[in-house]
N, C-alpha and C positions, 0 to 999 in steps of 0.2 A: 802845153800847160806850164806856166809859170807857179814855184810854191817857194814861200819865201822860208828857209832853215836856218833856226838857232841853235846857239850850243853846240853849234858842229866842230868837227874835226876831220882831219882828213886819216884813214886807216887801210893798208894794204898788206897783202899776201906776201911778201917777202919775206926770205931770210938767207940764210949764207947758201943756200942751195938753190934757190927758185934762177931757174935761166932769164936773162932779161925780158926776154919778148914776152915773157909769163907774167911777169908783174902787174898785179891791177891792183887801180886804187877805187877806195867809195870815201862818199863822206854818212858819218854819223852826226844825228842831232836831234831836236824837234822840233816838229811842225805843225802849225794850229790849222791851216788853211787849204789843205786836200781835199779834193769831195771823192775820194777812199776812205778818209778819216773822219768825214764829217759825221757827227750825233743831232740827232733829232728829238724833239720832246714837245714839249709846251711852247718853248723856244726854239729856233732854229741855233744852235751855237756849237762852238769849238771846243778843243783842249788841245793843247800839246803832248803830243803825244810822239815817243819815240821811236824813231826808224834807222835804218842803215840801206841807204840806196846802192842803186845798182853799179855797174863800176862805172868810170869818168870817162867821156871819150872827148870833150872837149872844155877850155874855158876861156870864158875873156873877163877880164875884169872880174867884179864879181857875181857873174853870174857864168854856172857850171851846168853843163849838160851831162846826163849821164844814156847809156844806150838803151832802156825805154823810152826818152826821149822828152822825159820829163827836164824841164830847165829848174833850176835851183836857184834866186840870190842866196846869197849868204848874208846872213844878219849877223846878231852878236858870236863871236868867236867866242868855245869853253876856256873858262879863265886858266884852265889845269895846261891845256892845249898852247895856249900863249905863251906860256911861262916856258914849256918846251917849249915854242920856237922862237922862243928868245934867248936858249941860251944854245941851243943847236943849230939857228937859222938867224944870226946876229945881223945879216943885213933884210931877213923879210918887211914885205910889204903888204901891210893890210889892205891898203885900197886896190892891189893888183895881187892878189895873195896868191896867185897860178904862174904869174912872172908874164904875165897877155896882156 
């Protein structure tokens, strides 16, 4: 299953203690396009609604797999999120934003 997430970011478990091999990362965001999430009525339609998937186990470009197995693009990055990694990640890449 492909679900395309905006307003993501990327968020993990570490801190000065976490052993490396512990660290996992997920990404936060919203997504309109799940049929987990999908609403029904009169209309068949969406809403974005917000989630925190499972952790990453791979990515290319931008699209991310997490270990449900769910694939992820990534659409609009959270404007707050950018601002971080532009002044912590001065050489990131939006169109390869995993470094894949």
């Amino acid at each position: 299953m492909i679900v395309r997430i905006d307003h993501w970011q990327v968020e993990c478990n570490q801190t000065g203690y976490t052993a490396p091999e512990a660290v996992r990362y997920w990404l936060c965001g919203y997504i309109s396009e799940h049929p987990d999430y999908q609403r029904t009525g009169p209309r068949n339609w969406t809403e974005p609604r917000p989630v925190s998937t499972s952790n990453i186990v791979s990515a290319k470009g931008r699209h991310v797999t997490t270990n449900s197995g769910t694939v992820y693009v990534l659409g609009n990055i959270d404007p707050g999120y950018r601002r971080w990694l532009r002044k912590h990640k001065p050489g990131w890449n939006w169109r390869k934003p995993f470094g894949k």
